[in-house]
N, C-alpha and C positions, 0 to 999 in steps of 0.2 A: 565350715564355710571356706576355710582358708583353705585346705585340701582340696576343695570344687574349684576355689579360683585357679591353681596348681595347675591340675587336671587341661582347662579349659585353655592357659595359657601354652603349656605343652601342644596342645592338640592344636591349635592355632599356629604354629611352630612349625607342628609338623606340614600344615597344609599349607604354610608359606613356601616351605623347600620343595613340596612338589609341586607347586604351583607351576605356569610358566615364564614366570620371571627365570626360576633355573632351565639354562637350557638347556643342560648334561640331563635332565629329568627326562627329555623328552627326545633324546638320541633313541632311536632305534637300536637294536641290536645287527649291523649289516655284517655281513663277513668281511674276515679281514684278510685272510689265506684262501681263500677259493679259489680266485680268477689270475691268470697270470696276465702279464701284460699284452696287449694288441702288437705290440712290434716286437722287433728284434733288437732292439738298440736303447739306447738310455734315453729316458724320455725325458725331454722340457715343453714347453709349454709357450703357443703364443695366445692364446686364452684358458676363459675358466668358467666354472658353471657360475649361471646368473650374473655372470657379466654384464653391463646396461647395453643393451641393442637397442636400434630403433625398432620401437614399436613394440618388443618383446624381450625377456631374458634370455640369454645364452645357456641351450639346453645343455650341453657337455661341455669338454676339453678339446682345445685344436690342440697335437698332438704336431710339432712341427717336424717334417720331412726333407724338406729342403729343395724339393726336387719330385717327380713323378717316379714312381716304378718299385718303392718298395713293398715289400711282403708284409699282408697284413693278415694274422691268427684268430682262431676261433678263444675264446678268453675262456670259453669253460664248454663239457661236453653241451650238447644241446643240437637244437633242428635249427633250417630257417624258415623263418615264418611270413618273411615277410623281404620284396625284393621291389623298390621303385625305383624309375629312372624318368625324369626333369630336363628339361632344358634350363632351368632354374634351380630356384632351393637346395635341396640336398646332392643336387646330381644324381649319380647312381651311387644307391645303397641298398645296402642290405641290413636285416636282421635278423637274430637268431632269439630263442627262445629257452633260457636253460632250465633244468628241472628243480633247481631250487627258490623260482619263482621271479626269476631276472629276466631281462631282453637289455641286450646288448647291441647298441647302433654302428655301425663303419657308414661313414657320408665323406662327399666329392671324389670317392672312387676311379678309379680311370677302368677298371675290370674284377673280373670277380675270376674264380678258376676254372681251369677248363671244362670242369662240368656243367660250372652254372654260365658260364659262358655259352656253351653250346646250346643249353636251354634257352638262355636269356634271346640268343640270335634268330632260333626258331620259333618262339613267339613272337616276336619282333615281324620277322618275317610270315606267318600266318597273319595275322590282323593288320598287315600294314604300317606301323606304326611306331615310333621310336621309344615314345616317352608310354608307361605303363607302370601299374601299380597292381602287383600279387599276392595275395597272401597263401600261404601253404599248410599242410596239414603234416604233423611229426615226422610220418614216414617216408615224406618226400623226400628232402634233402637233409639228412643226420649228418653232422658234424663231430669230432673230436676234438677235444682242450690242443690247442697248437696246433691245428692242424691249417693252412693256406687256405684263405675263404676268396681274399680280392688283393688287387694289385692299388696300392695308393696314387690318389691322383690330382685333378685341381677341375674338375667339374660343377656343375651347379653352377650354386651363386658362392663361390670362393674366390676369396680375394689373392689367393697367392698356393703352391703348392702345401698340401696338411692334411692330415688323417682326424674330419671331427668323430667323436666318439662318445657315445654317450650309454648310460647304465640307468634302467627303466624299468618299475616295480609292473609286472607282467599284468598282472588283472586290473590297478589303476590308471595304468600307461605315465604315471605320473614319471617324470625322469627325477633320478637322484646325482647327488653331486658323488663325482666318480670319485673323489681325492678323500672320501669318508672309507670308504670300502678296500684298502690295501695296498693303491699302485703307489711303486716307490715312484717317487716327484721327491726329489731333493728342496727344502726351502727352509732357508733360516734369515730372511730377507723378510721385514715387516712392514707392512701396508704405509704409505706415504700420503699424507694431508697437503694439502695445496690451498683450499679457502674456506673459509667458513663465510655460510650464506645467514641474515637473520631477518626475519619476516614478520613484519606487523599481521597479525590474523582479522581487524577489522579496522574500523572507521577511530576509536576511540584511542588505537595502541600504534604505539611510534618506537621508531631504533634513533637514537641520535634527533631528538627531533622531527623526524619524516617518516610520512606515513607507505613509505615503498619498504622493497628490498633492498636490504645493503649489504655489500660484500667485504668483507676481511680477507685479506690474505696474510699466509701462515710463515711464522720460520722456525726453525729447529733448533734448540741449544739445551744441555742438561738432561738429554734423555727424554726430550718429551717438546711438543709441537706447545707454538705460543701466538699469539697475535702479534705482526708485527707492527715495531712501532710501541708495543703496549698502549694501545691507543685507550682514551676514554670511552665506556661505552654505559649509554643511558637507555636502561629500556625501559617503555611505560604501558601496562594493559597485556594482552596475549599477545604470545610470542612464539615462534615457532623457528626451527632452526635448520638449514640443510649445510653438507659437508661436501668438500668437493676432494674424492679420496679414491686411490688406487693400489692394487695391492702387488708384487712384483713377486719373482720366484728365482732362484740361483742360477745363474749358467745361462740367461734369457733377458731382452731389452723388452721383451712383449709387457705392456700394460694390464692386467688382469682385476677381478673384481674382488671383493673383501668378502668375509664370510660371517662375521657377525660384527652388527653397532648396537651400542649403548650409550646411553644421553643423562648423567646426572647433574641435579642440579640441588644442589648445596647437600651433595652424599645420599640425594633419595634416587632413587632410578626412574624415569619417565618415557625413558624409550628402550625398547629392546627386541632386535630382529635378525634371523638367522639365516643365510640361503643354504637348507640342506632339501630341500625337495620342492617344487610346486607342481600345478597342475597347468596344461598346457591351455585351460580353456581360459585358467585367471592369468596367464601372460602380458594379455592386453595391460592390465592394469598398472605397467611399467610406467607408462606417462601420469600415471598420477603420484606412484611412488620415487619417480625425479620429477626434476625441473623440469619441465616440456617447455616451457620459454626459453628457458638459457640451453636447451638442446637444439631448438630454429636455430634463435639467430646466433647463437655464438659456439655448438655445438659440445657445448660441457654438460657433461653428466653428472649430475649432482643426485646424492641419497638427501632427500628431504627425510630428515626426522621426526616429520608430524604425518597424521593420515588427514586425508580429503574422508567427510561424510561417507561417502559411494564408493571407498575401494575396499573391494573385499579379498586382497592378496589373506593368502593363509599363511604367511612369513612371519605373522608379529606375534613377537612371544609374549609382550606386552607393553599396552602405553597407558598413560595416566592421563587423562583427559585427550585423547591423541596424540598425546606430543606435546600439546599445548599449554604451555606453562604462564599462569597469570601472575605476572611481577606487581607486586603492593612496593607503593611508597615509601622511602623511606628506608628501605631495606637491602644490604650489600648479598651480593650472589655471587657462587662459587660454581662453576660448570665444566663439567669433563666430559669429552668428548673420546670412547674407547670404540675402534677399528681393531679387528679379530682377523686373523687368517684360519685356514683350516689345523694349521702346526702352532694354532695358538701364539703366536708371533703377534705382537700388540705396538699400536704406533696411539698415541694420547695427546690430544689439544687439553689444555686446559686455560680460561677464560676468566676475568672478575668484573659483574657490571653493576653499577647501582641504579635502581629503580626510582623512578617519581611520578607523579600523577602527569597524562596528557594536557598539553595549556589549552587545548582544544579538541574539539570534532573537526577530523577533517574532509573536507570538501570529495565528492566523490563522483567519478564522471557519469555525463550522461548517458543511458542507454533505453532502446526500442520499447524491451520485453522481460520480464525475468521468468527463466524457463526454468524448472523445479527439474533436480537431480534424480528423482524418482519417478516423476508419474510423466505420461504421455503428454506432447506438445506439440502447437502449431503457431508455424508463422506464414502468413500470406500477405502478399500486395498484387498490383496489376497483376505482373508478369512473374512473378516468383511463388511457389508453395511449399512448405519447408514442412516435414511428419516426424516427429523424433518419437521413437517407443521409446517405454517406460527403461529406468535406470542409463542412457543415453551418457550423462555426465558424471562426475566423479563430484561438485561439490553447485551447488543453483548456478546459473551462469547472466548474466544482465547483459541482456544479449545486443548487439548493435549491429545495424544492417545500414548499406545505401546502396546507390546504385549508380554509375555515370554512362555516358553513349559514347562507342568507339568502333566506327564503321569496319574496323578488323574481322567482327564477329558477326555474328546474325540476331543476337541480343545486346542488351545491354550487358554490361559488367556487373553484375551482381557482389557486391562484397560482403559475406554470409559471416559474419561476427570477425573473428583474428583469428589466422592461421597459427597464432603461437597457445591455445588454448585447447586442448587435448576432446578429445570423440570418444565414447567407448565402443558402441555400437553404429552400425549402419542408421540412417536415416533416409528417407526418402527426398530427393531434388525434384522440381520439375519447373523446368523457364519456358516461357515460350517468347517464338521466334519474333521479333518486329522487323524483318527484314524479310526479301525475296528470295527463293530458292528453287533449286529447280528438282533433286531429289531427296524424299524426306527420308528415304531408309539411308541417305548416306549424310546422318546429322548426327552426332554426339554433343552429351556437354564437356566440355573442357576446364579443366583445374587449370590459372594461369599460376606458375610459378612465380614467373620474371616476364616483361617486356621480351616476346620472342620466344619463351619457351612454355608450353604444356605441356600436360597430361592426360590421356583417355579419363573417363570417368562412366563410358557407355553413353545408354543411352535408346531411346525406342521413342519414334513420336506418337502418338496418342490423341487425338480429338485435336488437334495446334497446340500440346505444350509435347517436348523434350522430358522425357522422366528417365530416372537411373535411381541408382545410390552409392552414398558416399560416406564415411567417417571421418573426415579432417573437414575444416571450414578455412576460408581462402575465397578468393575471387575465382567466380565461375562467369562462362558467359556460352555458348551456342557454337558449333565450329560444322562446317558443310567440309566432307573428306572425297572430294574425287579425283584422289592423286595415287595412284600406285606404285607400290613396293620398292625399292631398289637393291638391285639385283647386281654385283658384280664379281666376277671371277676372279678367283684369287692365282687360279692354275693358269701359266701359258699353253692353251687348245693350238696354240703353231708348228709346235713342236711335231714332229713327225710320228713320234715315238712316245705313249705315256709307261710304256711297260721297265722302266727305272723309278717311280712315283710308287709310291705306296697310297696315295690320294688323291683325289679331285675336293676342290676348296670352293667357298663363293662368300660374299660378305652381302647380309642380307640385312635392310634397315626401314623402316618405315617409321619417318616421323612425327605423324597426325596419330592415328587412332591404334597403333605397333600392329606387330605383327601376329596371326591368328594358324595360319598353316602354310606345308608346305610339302610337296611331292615331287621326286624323279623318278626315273625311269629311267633305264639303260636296255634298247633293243625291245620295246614294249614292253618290259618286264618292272616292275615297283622295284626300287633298292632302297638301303638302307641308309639314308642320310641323317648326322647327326647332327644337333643344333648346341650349341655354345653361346647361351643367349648373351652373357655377360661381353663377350667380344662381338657379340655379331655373326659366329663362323658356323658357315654352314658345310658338312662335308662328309662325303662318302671314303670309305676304305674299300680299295678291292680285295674283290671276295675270288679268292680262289675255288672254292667249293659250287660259287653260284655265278660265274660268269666266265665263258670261253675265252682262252688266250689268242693270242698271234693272231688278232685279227681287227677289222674295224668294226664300231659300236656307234652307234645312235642316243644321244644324249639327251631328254628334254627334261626339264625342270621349273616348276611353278610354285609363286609364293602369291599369297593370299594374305590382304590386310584384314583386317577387324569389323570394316565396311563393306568388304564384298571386291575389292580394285583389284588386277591381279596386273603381274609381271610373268611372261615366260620367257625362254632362257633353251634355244638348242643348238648343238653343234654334235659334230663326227668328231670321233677320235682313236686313234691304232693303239691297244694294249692285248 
C-alpha cells in the first residue's frame, strides 16, 4: 500500500511539472539560427510583441529606423505571398512565406523593390486604385535569405518612421513573438512597476474599507519593488489584483510590454500568463485583460491579474479561481507580484496585507437592465433599440441608459450604458429621428465624444429609425451630413513650371461622416494618387513612364465623403 501511495505521489509530480503552471513546458521548439535579421544595422526597439494597444495586442516588434529609406531583407529563403497597401493600418506591406512553416511581416513600408514595385504600379494602374490586397502563389515572386524585398518607411497608421515586423505560424496565421526565435536585441534592462491596482470583486469584499478600486503606487529599494509608504493594507472577501508595468530594452527610451506575470500569494501561485503567441481573432479581448476604465480616462495600461467570466485569451498558463483570491479573517498575506521579460530579466513587488471580515454590504448603483455576458439581449424604448448577440461582454454588465434633447442633432442623445466599459462584438444601434430633415440617405448615427467632436458610426434609414453597428457604448444621437469634403492644395499651381517637383500634394478632410473615395486625372487619364490618411495628404508622384513632359496638363480631382457630398478640385499646369 505504501509503494501505491509512492507510485501515485510521483506520478502526480510528474503531472504537476507538466502541467501549465510551468511555462518552459509549453515553449515550443522555434528556431533559433534560421532567420537573419530584417536590417542591416543593430537593432533596438521602440516596441514589442503584445504590447497593450487600443483595442488589440501589438502583433510584432517596431524595429526603429530613425528615418525613411532604409534597406529592408528577405529573413529567410521563401516567396511572397501576400502584398497589401492601406491608406491606414499597415501601409504598405508585404509578406513572404518561408518553407519551414513561417511568414514573415515588413509593415509602414515606403516601397518595395524594383520588381515588386513595377508590379505593384501596374496593378495599381489596371484597377484604378491605390490601396489593394494580393495574395500570390510560390512561383510568383521567390525571394532569397538577404536579399532587398522593400525600402523602410512611415506609412499606414505609423506614428513616426520604423520597420514593424512581425513572425507568423504559416497555417494558424497566429503571429509569434519575434524576440523567442534568435534576433539578437540586446537587453539586460528589467521590466519596471509603477502601481499596483486592488479590486473588490463584489458587493460583500473591500480594500481599505471601500468597496472600489484602489490604487498603490510603487517604489524601488533592495532589489525589489514595494508599496510606498508601507502603507496599511486591509483586504476583506475577493480580491483581485491589476499591475501597472512596463518592460524597457538597452540602448532605447521606448516603453515596451513584459513577457510573463505571476501572482503569489502566501508562495502558492494564482496567476500565471505568457505573451508568446495569440490569435488575431482573440485580440479583442485586450480590454478585458487591462483596465479599459483606466485606459478612457486616464490612458494607463494596466495587466489585471484576474479573468473576467467571457475572456477567452489563450495566454493563461494558469489561474486559481481567475485570479481571484478569497481573503478569510484574521489571517496575514504575503503577495509577490513577478514581471518576466523574454531574457528572463525579473522586476518583483512584494506586498503584506491583513484580512478581516466586510462591516457590511455595500450599497450598489442603480441600473435599467442586467444583460447576461453569454446569451443574446435586447434593450428598447421609444426611440432607441439596442440587439447584442450572444457572448457581447466579457463579465453581466447592469446596464444604464437615458436619454436628454439637444437641438444639435436630429435625436435625442441617447446615453447607451458608459463609455469606460468595454464591447466585445458588434451590436446592432437603431434611433430614430424626432426632428425634420430634408435627406435620409445623408443621415448617420454619430458616437459624441466631447461637446463638438464625433465620429461616423454609419448608418442606413429604414421604415424612420437610423440603424448601424457598433462596439463601444457612449452617447449616440442622429447627425444629417450635407457638407462636402475639403479639399486643399498643398502645391503652388502659379508657378509656371512644376517640372522641378517631384509632386502634386493636396490635404483632404471631412469632418462629419470622413472620407470614403477619391479620384484624379491628369489629361483624362486616371493617375495614381496616394492617401496618407494619418496626415490627411493626398498626392501624386510624377510618372515618367506615364505622363508626357515639357508640356501643359489638365488636372481634375474629386473627393467623396461617406454620404455621397463631393468636392472637385481643377486646374492646368506646365510639367
Amino acid at each position: 500500500m505504501k509503494h501505491i501511495k509512492t507510485n501515485i505521489i510521483t506520478f502526480l509530480s510528474i503531472l504537476f511539472f507538466l502541467s501549465p503552471i510551468s511555462v518552459s513546458a509549453q515553449q515550443k521548439n522555434h528556431p533559433k539560427n534560421y532567420f537573419r535579421s530584417p536590417v542591416d544595422f543593430t537593432i533596438t526597439l521602440s516596441g514589442n510583441f503584445a504590447e497593450l494597444r487600443n483595442n488589440h495586442f501589438h502583433s510584432g516588434i517596431d524595429i526603429r529606423t530613425f528615418t525613411t529609406g532604409k534597406k529592408v531583407y528577405a529573413i529567410a529563403d521563401g516567396f511572397v505571398s501576400r502584398i497589401k497597401i492601406s491608406a491606414g493600418g499597415y501601409g504598405k506591406a508585404i509578406y513572404i512565406d518561408h518553407p519551414n512553416g513561417y511568414t514573415s511581416v515588413y509593415a509602414h513600408l515606403d516601397g518595395f523593390n524594383k520588381k515588386i514595385n513595377e508590379f505593384v504600379k501596374a496593378h495599381q494602374y489596371s484597377k484604378n486604385t491605390f490601396e489593394f490586397d494580393l495574395n500570390f502563389k510560390k512561383d510568383r515572386f521567390p525571394v532569397k535569405k538577404g536579399e532587398v524585398i522593400a525600402i523602410s518607411g512611415n506609412t499606414g497608421s505609423s506614428a513616426g518612421p520604423h520597420l514593424h515586423f512581425e513572425i507568423r505560424d504559416t497555417k494558424s496565421e497566429h503571429p509569434l513573438n519575434p524576440l523567442l526565435l534568435g534576433f539578437r536585441i540586446k537587453d539586460t534592462t528589467p521590466p519596471k512597476i509603477f502601481n499596483l491596482y486592488i479590486y473588490p470583486m463584489d458587493s460583500l469584499s473591500s480594500v481599505n474599507g471601500k468597496n472600489t478600486r484602489q490604487k498603490f503606487p510603487v517604489t524601488y529599494y533592495n532589489n525589489s519593488y514595494h508599496l510606498k509608504g508601507d502603507p496599511k493594507v486591509i483586504l476583506s472577501g475577493n480580491i483581485g489584483f491589476g499591475i501597472q508595468v512596463n518592460d524597457y530594452l538597452d540602448n532605447t527610451w521606448g516603453k515596451c510590454g513584459i513577457y510573463n506575470m505571476k501572482v503569489k500569494v502566501n508562495d502558492s501561485l494564482i496567476t500565471d500568463y505568457t505573451f508568446k503567441e495569440f490569435s488575431f481573432d482573440e485580440s479583442r479581448y485586450i480590454n478585458s485583460h487591462m483596465d479599459y476604465d483606466l485606459n478612457i480616462k486616464e490612458k494607463r495600461r494596466i495587466h489585471k491579474c484576474f479573468k473576467e467570466p467571457n475572456n477567452k485569451l489563450s495566454i493563461y498558463n494558469h489561474f486559481s479561481n481567475r485570479g481571484i483570491y478569497n481573503f478569510k479573517a484574521g489571517m496575514k498575506y504575503k503577495i509577490d507580484f513577478l514581471a518576466y521579460d523574454t531574457k528572463n530579466n525579473l522586476a518583483k513587488l512584494r506586498m503584506y496585507a491583513q484580512a478581516k471580515n466586510p462591516s457590511q454590504a455595500f450599497k450598489q448603483s442603480d441600473f435599467n437592465q442586467l444583460l447576461s455576458c453569454t446569451d443574446e439581449n435586447t434593450f428598447e424604448q421609444d426611440e432607441l433599440e439596442l440587439k447584442f448577440p450572444t457572448n457581447s461582454f466579457y463579465s453581466d454588465i447592469k446596464f444604464k441608459y437615458s436619454r436628454k434633447v439637444d437641438s444639435t442633432y436630429l435625436s435625442d442623445i441617447h446615453s447607451i450604458h458608459e463609455r469606460t466599459t468595454p464591447v466585445h462584438k458588434y451590436y446592432t444601434i437603431a434611433i430614430k429621428p424626432n426632428r425634420t430633415f430634408k435627406n435620409e440617405n445623408k443621415l448617420f448615427i454619430a458616437a459624441i465624444e466631447k461637446p463638438g467632436k464625433i465620429s461616423n458610426v454609419g448608418g442606413v434609414y429604414i421604415n424612420g429609425w437610423v440603424k448601424s453597428k457598433t462596439r463601444v457604448f457612449g452617447d449616440f444621437a442622429i447627425v444629417q451630413d450635407t457638407v462636402p469634403p475639403t479639399l486643399k492644395s498643398r502645391t503652388n499651381f502659379k508657378l509656371k513650371n512644376l517640372s522641378v517637383r517631384d509632386k502634386i500634394s493636396f490635404t483632404i478632410k471631412d469632418e462629419l461622416s470622413g472620407i470614403k473615395n477619391y479620384k484624379g486625372t491628369i489629361d483624362g487619364k486616371w493617375v495614381l494618387f496616394e492617401f496618407d490618411a494619418k496626415n490627411n495628404h493626398l498626392f501624386y508622384k510624377f510618372d515618367k513612364k506615364r505622363l508626357l513632359p515639357n508640356r501643359k496638363h489638365d488636372l481634375n480631382l474629386e473627393v467623396t465623403d461617406k454620404l455621397g457630398n463631393k468636392t472637385k478640385f481643377q486646374t492646368k499646369f506646365f510639367w
